[in-house]
C-alpha positions as CSV (number, residue, x, y, z in Angstrom):
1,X,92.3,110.3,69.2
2,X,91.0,108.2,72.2
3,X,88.7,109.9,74.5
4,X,90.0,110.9,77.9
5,X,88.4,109.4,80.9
6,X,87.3,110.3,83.9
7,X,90.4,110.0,85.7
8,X,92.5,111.8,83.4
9,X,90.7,115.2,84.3
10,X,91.0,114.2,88.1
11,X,94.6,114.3,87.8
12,X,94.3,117.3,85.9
13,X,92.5,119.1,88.6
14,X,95.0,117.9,91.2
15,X,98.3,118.8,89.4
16,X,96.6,122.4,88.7
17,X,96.2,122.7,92.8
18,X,99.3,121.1,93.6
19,X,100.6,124.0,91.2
20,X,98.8,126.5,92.7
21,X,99.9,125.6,96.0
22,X,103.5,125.3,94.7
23,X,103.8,128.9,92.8
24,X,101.6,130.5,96.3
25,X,104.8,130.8,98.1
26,X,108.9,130.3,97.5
27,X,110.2,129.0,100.4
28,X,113.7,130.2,101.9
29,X,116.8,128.6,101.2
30,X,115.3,125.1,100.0
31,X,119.1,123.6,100.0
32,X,119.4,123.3,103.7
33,X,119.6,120.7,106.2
34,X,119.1,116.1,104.9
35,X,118.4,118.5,101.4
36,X,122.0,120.1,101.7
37,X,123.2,116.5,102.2
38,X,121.8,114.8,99.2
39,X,123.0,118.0,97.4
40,X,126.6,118.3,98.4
41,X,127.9,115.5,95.3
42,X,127.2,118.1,92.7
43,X,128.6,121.5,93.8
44,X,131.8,120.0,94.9
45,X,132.0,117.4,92.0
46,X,131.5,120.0,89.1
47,X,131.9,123.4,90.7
48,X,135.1,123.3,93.5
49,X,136.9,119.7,92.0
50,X,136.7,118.8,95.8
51,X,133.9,116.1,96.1
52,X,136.6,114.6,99.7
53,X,135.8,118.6,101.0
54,X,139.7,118.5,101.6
55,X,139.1,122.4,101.9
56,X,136.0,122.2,104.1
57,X,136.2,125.4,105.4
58,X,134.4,125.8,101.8
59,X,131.3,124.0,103.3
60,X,131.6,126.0,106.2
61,X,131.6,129.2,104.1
62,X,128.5,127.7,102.3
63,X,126.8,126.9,105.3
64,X,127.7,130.3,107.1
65,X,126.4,131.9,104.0
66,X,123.4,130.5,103.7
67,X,122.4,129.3,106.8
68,X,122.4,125.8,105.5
69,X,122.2,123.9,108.9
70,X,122.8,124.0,112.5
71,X,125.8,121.9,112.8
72,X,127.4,119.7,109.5
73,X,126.6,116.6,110.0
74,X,125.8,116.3,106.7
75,X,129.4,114.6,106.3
76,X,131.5,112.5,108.3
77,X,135.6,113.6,108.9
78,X,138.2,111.0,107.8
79,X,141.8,110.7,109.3
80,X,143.1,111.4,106.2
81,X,141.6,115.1,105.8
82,X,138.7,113.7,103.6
83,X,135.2,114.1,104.5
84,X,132.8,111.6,103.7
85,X,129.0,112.4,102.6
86,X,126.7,110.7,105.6
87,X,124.0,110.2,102.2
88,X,124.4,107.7,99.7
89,X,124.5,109.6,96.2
90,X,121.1,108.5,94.8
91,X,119.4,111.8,95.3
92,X,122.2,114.0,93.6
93,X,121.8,111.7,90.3
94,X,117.9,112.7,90.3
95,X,119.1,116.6,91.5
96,X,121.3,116.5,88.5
97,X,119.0,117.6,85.8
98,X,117.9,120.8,87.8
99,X,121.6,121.6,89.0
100,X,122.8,122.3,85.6
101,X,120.0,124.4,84.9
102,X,120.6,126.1,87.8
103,X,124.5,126.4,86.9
104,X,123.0,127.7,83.5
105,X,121.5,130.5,84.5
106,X,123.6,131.5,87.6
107,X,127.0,131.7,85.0
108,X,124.8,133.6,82.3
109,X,124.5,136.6,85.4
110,X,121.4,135.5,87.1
111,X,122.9,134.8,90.5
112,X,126.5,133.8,91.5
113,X,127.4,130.6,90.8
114,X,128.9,129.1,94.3
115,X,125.9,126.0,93.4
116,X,123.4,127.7,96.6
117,X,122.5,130.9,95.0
118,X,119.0,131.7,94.1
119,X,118.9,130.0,90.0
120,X,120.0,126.8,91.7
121,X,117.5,126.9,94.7
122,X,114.4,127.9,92.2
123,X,115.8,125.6,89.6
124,X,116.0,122.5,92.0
125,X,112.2,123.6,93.6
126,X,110.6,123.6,90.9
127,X,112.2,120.9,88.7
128,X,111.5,118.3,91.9
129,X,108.0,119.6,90.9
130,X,108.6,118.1,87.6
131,X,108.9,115.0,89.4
132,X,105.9,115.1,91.5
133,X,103.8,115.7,88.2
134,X,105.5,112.7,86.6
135,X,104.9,110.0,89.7
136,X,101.2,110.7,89.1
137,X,101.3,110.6,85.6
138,X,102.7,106.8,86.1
139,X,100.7,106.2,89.0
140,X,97.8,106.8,87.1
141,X,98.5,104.8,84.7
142,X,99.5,101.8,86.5
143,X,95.9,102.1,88.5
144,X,94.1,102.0,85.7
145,X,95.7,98.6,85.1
146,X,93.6,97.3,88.1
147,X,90.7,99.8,88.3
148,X,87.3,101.1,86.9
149,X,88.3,105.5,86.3
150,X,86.3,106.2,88.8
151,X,88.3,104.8,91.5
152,X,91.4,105.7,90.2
153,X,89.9,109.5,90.1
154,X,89.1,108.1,94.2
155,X,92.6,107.3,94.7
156,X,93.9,110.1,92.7
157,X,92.2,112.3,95.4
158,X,92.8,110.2,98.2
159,X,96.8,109.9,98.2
160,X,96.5,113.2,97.6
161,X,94.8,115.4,99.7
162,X,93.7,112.4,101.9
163,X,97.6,112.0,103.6
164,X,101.2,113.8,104.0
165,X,101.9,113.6,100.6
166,X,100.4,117.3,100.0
167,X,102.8,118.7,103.0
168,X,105.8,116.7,102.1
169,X,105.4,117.4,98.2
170,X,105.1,120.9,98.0
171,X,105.2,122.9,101.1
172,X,108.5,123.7,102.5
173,X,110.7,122.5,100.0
174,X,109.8,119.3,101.2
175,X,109.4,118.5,97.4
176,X,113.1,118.1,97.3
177,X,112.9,115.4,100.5
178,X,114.1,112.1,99.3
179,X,109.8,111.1,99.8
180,X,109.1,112.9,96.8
181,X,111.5,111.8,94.4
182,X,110.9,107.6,95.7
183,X,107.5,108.7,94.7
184,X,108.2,109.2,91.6
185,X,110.5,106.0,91.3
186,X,108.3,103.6,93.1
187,X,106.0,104.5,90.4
188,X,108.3,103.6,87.7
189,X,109.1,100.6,89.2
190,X,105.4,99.8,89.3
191,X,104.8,100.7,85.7
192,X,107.8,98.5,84.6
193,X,106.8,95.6,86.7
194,X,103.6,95.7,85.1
195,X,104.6,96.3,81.5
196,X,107.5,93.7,81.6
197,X,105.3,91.4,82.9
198,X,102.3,92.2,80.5
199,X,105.3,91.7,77.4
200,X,108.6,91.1,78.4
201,X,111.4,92.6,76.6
202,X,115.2,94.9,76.9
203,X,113.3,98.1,77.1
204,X,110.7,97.5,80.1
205,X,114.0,95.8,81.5
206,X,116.4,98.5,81.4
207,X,113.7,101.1,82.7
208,X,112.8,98.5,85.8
209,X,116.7,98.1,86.4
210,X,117.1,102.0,86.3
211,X,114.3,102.7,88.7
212,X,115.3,100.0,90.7
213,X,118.6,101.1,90.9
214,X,118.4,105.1,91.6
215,X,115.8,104.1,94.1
216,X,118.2,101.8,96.2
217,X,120.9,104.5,95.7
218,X,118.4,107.3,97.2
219,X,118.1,105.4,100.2
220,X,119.3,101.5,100.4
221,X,117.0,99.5,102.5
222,X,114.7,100.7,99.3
223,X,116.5,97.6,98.1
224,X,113.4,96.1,99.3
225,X,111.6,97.2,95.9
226,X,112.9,94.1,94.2
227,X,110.4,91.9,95.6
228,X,107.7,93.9,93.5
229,X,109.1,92.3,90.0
230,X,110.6,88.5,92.2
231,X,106.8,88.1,93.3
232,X,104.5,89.6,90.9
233,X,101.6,87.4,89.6
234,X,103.2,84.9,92.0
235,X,99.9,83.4,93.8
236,X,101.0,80.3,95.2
237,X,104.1,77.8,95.9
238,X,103.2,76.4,92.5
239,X,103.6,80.0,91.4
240,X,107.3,80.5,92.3
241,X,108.2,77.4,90.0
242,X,106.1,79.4,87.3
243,X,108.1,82.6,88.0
244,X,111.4,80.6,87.8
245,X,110.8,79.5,84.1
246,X,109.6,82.9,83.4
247,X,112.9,84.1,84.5
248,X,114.7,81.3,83.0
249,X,113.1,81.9,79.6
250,X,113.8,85.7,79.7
251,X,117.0,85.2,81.3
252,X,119.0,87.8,79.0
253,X,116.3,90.9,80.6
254,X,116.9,89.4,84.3
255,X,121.1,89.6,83.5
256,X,120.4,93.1,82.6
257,X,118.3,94.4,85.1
258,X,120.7,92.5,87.6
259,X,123.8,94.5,85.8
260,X,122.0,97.8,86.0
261,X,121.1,97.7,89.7
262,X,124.7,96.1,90.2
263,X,125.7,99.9,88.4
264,X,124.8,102.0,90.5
265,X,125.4,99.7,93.5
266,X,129.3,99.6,92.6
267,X,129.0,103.6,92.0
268,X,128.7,104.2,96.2
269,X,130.5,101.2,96.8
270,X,133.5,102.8,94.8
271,X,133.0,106.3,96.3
272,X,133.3,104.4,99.6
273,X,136.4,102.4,98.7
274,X,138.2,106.0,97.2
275,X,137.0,108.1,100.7
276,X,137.8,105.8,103.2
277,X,139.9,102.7,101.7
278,X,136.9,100.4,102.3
279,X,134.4,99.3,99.7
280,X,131.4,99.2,102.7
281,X,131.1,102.0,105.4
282,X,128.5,102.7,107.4
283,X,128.3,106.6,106.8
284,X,126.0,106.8,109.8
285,X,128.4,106.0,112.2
286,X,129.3,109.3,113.4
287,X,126.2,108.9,115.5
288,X,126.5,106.2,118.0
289,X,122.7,107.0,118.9
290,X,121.1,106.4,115.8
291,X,121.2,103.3,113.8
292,X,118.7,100.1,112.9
293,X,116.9,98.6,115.6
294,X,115.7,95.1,113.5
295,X,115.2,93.4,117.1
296,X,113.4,96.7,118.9
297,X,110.9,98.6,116.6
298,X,109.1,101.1,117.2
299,X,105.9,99.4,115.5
300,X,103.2,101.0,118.2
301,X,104.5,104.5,118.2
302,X,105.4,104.1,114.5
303,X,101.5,103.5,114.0
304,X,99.5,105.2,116.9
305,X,101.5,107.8,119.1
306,X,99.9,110.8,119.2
307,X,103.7,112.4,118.7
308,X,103.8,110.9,115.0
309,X,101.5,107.7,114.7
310,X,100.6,107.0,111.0
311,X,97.3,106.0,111.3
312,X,96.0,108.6,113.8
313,X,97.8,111.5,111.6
314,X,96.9,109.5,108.0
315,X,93.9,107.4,109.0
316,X,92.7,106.7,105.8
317,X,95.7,104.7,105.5
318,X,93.8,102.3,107.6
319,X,91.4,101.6,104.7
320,X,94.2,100.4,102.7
321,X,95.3,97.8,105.5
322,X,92.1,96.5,105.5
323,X,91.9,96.2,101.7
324,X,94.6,94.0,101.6
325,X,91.1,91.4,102.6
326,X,89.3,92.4,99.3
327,X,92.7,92.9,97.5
328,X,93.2,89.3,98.1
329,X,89.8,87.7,96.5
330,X,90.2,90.4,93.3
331,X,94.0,91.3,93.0
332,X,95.3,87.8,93.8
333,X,97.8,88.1,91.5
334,X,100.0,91.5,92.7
335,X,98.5,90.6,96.5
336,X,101.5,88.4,97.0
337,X,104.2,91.0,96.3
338,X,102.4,93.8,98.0
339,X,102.1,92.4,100.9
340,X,105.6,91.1,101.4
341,X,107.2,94.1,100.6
342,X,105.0,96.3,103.0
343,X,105.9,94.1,106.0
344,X,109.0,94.3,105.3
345,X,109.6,97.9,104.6
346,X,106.9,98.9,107.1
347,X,109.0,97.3,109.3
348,X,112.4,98.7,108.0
349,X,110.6,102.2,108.6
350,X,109.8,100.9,112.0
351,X,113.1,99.5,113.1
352,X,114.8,103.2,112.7
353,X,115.6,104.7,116.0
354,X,114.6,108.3,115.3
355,X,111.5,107.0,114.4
356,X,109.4,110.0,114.7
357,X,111.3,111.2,111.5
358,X,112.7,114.2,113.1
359,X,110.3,117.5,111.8
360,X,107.4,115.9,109.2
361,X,104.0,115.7,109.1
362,X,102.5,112.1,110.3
363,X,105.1,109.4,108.9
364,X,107.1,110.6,105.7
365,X,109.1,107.6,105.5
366,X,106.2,105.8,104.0
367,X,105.0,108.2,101.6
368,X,106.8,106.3,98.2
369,X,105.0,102.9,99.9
370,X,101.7,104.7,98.9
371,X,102.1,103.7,95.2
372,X,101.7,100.1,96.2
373,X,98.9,100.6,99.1
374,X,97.0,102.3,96.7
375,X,95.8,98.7,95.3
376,X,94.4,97.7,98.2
377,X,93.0,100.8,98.6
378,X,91.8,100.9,95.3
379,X,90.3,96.9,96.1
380,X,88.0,98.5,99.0
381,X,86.8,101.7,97.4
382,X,86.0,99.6,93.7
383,X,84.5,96.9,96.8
384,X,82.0,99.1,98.3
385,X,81.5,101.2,94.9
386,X,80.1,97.7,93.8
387,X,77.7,97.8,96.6
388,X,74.2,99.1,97.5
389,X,73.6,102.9,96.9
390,X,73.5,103.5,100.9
391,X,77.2,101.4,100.9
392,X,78.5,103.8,98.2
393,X,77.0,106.6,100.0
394,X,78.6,105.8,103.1
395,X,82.2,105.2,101.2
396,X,82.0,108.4,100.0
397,X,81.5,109.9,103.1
398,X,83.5,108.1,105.1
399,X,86.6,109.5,102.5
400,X,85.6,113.0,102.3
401,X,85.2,112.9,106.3
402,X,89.1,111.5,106.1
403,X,90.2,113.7,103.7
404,X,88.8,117.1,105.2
405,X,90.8,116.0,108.4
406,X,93.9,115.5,106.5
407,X,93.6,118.7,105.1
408,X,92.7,120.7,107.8
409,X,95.2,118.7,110.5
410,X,97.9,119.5,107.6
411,X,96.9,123.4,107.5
412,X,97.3,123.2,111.1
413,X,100.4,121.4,110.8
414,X,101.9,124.4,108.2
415,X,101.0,127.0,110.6
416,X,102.6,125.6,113.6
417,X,99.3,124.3,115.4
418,X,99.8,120.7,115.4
419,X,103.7,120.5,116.0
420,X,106.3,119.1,114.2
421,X,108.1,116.5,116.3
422,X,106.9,117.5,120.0
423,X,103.4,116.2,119.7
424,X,101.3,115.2,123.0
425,X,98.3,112.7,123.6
426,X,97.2,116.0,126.0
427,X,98.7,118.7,123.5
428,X,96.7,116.7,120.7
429,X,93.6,116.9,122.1
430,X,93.9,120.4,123.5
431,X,94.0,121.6,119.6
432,X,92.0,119.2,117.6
433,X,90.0,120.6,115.2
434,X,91.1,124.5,116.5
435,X,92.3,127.0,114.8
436,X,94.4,128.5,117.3
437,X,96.4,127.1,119.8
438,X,95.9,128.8,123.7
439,X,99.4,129.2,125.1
440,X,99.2,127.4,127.9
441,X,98.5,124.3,126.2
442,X,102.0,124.8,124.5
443,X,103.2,123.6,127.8
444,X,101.8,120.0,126.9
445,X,104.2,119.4,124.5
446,X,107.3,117.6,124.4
447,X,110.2,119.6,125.8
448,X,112.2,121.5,123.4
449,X,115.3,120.1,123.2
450,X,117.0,123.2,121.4
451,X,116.9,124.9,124.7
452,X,119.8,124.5,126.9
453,X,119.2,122.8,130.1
454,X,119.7,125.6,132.5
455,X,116.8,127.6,129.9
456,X,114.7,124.5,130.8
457,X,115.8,124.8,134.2
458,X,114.9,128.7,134.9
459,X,111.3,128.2,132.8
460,X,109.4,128.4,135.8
461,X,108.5,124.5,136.2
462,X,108.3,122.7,139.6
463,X,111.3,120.1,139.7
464,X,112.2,117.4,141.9
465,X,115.8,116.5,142.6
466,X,117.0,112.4,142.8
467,X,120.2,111.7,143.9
468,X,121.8,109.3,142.3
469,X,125.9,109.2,143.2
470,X,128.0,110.8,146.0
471,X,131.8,110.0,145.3
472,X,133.6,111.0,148.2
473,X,136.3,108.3,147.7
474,X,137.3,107.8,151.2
475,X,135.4,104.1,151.6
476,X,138.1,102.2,149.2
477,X,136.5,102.5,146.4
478,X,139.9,103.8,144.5
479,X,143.6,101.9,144.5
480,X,145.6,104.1,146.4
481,X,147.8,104.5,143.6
482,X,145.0,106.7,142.2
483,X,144.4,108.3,145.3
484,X,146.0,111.1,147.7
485,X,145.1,111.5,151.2
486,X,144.0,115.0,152.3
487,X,143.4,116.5,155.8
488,X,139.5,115.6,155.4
489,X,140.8,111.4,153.7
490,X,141.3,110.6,150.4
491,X,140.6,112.3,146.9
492,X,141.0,111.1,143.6
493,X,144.0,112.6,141.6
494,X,144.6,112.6,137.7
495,X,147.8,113.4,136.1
496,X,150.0,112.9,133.4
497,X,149.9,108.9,133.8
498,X,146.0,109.0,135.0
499,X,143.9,111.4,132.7
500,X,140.5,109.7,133.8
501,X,139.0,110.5,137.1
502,X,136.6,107.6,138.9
503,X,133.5,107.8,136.8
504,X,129.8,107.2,137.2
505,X,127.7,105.4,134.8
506,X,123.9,104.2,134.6
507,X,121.5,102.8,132.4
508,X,118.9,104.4,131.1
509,X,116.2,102.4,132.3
510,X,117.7,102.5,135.9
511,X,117.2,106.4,135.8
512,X,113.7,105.9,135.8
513,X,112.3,108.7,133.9
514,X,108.6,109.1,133.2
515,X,109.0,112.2,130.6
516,X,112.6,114.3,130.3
517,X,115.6,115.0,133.0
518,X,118.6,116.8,133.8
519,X,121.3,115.5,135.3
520,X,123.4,118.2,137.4
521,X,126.6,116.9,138.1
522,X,128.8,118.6,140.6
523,X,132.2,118.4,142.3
524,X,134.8,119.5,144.2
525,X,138.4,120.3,142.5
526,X,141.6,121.2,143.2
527,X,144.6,122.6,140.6
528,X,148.0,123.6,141.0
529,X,148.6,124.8,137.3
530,X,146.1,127.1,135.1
531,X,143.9,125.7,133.0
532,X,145.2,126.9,130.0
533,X,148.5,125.4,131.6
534,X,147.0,122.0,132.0
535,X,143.5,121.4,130.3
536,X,140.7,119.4,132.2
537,X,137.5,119.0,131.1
538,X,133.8,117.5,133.0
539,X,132.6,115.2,130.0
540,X,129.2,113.5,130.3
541,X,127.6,111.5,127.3
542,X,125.5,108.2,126.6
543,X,127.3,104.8,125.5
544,X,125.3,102.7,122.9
545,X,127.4,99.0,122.4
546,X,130.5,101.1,123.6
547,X,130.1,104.1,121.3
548,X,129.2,107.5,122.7
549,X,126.5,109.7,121.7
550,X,124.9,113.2,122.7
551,X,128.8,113.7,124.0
552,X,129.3,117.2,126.2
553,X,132.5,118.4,127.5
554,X,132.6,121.1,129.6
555,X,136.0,122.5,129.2
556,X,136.9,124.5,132.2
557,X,139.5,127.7,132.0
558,X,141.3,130.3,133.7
559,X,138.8,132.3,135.2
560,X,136.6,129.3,135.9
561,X,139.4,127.4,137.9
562,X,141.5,129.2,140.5
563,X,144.7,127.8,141.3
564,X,146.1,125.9,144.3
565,X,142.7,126.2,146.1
566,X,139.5,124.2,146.1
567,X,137.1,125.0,143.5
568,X,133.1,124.2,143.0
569,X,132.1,123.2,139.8
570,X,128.9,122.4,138.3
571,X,127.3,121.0,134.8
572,X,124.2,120.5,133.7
573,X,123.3,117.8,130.8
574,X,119.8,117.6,129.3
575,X,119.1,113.4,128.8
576,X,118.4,112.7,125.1
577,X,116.3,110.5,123.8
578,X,118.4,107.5,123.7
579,X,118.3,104.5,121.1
580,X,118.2,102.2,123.3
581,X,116.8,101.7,127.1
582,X,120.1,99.3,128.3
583,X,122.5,102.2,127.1
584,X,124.4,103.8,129.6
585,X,124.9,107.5,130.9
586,X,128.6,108.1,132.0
587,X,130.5,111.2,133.6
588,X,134.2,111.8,134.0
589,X,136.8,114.1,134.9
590,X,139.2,113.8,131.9
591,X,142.7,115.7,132.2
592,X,144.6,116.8,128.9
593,X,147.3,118.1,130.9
594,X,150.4,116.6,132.8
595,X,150.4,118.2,136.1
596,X,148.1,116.4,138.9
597,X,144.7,117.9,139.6
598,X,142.6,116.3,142.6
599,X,138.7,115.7,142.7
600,X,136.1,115.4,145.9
601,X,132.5,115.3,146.5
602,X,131.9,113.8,142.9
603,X,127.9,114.2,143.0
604,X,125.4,113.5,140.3
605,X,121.4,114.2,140.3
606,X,118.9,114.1,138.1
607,X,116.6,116.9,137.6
608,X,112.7,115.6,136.8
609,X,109.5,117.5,136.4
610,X,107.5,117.2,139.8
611,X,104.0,117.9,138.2
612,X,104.4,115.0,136.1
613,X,101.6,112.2,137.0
């Protein structure tokens, strides 16, 4: 039997605390939220025969039930009475394993079996486990490819405990994110890189095609991953040509890894083409304000805001950027590959215009990437290990410095200290290294954009008012046709042939706004029939390319409106935090009804912090 080394207890040690923290606590309702969204192929594919939620009111029940999410935007309605899921179906594949367990034991009495009940939650927690366990299994297997034990026991430690992959692994349920389970595929896909590579043949083929495949299916810019196998061992131009006959002389293993991929490819593809009569959809697109920004990303905040910069919350990350110099002299060989795939993902990751990752800990987006930055991290530790006792001294401490901030800024993080997506360069400061937070330094944070505008508004902060539009519609700026004249001049009327009132618009950038606003918009109306009579609502939203976003309607009824007299009215809309500084803010009267209705006074302000410097 061959002796185990080093690194082998190492990864012993940190499976038995990942364990430990893992079995320390069962977190509530696990299936809830993105997770619900991933999940939703498999209950209504093998439970309710329903995977186009026809009867969506069964989601609903689901989601009522178990408090799933907020709102369901986990799907997307089609004309049709179909529902489309906004996730590509990647995630349910790996899910599938644990589902039928769960199914198991919830039909043999154990829970009910409606797919959410506890023997699925438990079963889909702690099988994701399984997953974690096996992506550093590989992982350290693949390292010791390029490294001594001892600095694979390093980076064993060092991924870790040393960034968010402890948080996002298993606190929370996060196991179950999509960050977990690339994990564990990136680290196939590294293994059967190498292996194929090392002796080329059907089997190290049709395990690179599979974890190729369910990987670009979990989320598809991962598509990226291919250019591990194109460019390993290519180190030079000369070194492509070499790679082509390599792939010319093995040309069967590239057809089949090539038809594996194209698999699971054509399985969303044909989802798509059954849902909505189109092979490609873009299931984001019931969100105008989030999307790929490929010519505006978020590169600086992606790597140093103090609300979710990388390298400030996982700086010894930056050790593996600089590796990439030593990497180069002593892994020339896998540097290529690496490299090209980081930029390019990196920037993927960066391009996203929620790109604070909604509630995480530092950036969770590149946690799978960590398999492949461990190389170059592995190229400066093995680097300095090489060195002078006082160098290896200094490396050591230098890591166990970086590591004992991860862990304590990630206990601070699971206790509500450092904050989830609200984070402040003032806020940050006010709590580092603190173990409680003073309460007045809570109001350094971000504003919380669950509260409702007039909440924000009656908080007790000092606000300034801007004016920004007064519509009074007497100086010409409306066709007559559109008008009528009153004793005090003209008003703008809607009816049956004119549903829109004049509206206001403005870009973003023109609103000026140093941290949040509120725009109050206010009018004067008149109505001759009740509103239930002759619907009208006050709509405000934000256009990106044409497409609205953050839409509110204030719909306005009977005892809101009075008839055949002038009425105030007044709304107040928190600005989001829009995709793009050229998109445009726009307010209208719309009218659902056919009788006429007149509008005056059409004023719109915005609402800023006045203590903001």
């Amino acid at each position: 039997m061959k002796k185990k080394d080093i690194s082998f207890y190492f990864l012993m040690f940190t499976m038995l605390i990942l364990a430990l923290s893992l079995f320390s606590h069962i977190p509530h309702n696990v299936l809830s939220w993105d997770i619900f969204g991933y999940y939703l192929y498999l209950p209504f594919t093998f439970i309710y025969n329903d995977l186009g939620l026809k009867d969506v009111a069964v989601a609903e029940n689901i989601i009522t039930k178990y408090n799933s999410t907020s709102t369901f935007y986990q799907a997307l309605p089609m004309p049709g009475g179909d529902w489309v899921m906004k996730y590509p179906m990647g995630m349910a594949f790996l899910y599938l394993p644990w589902f039928a367990i769960g199914h198991l034991f919830a039909l043999l009495g154990f829970g009910v079996p409606d797919g959410f009940s506890m023997p699925y939650q438990l079963s889909l927690l702690y099988g994701s486990f399984i997953y974690t366990l096996l992506g550093l299994i590989y992982f350290r297997k693949s390292m010791l490819r390029f490294f001594k034990p001892v600095t694979v026991s390093i980076l064993l430690i060092s991924i870790v405990f040393g960034t968010n992959f402890l948080v996002h692994t298993v606190w929370h349920g996060q196991g179950l994110m999509s960050h977990n389970y690339l994990f564990f595929t990136f680290s196939l896909v590294l293994w059967f890189t190498i292996r194929w590579h090392e002796k080329p043949s059907y089997k190290y083929a049709s395990g690179l095609g599979i974890s190729l495949g369910l990987t670009a299916l979990s989320r598809s810019t991962e598509i990226l991953l291919i250019i591990i196998p194109l460019l390993w061992q290519v180190q030079s131009w000369s070194g492509i040509k070499e790679k082509f006959e390599l792939f010319k002389t093995h040309w069967k293993d590239v057809v089949l890894v090539t038809i594996i991929i194209g698999f699971f490819g054509a399985l969303q593809l044909v989802y798509y083409k059954v849902m909505t009569g189109k092979f490609l959809f873009n299931s984001y697109g019931g969100n105008a304000g989030e999307g790929l920004e490929l010519f505006h990303p978020y590169l600086k905040e992606v790597l140093f805001s103090f609300r979710k910069g990388w390298l400030l919350y996982t700086p010894i990350m930056l050790l593996a950027l600089l590796g990439f110099i030593m990497m180069f002299k002593t892994h020339k060989k896998q540097f290529y590959s690496i490299l090209v795939f980081f930029i390019l993902s990196f920037y993927m990751i960066a391009s996203w215009s929620c790109w604070w990752y909604a509630d995480c800990f530092s950036q969770r987006a590149v946690i799978p990437m960590y398999v492949f930055l461990a190389i170059p991290l592995g190229s400066f530790i093995e680097y300095f290990m090489d060195q002078k006792y006082w160098k290896r001294f200094l490396l050591i401490s230098v890591l166990a410095g970086l590591i004992s901030l991860n862990l304590f800024q990630s206990w601070q993080f699971l206790n509500g200290i450092i904050h989830t997506s609200r984070m402040t360069k003032e806020y940050y400061q006010s709590v580092f290294l603190k173990t409680k937070v003073n309460p007045e330094d809570f109001g350094k944070l971000l504003i919380d954009r669950n509260l409702t505008p007039e909440q924000i508004l009656q908080s007790g902060i000092k606000f300034k008012t801007r004016r920004l539009a007064n519509m009074t519609f007497d100086d010409g700026t409306i066709p007559d046709s559109n008008a009528a004249i009153v004793s005090n001049g003209k008003v703008a009327m809607l009816n049956k042939d004119i549903q829109y009132s004049p509206y206001f618009e403005l870009k973003y950038e023109d609103l000026n706004i140093k941290n949040y606003g509120i725009i109050r918009i206010y009018a004067r109306v008149f109505i001759s029939h009740s509103a239930e009579e002759n619907p009208l609502s006050l709509t405000a939203t934000f256009m990106n390319k044409g497409y609205p976003y953050n839409y509110f309607a204030h719909n306005y009824l009977n005892e809101q409106l009075n008839v055949n007299q002038w009425n105030d009215v007044e709304v107040f809309y928190l600005v989001p935090e829009v995709r793009r500084p050229e998109d445009l803010f726009r307010t209208v009267f719309w009218l659902k009804g056919k009788y006429p209705v007149y509008v005056d006074d059409f004023v719109v302000e915005l609402i800023e912090p006045d203590d903001i410097k």
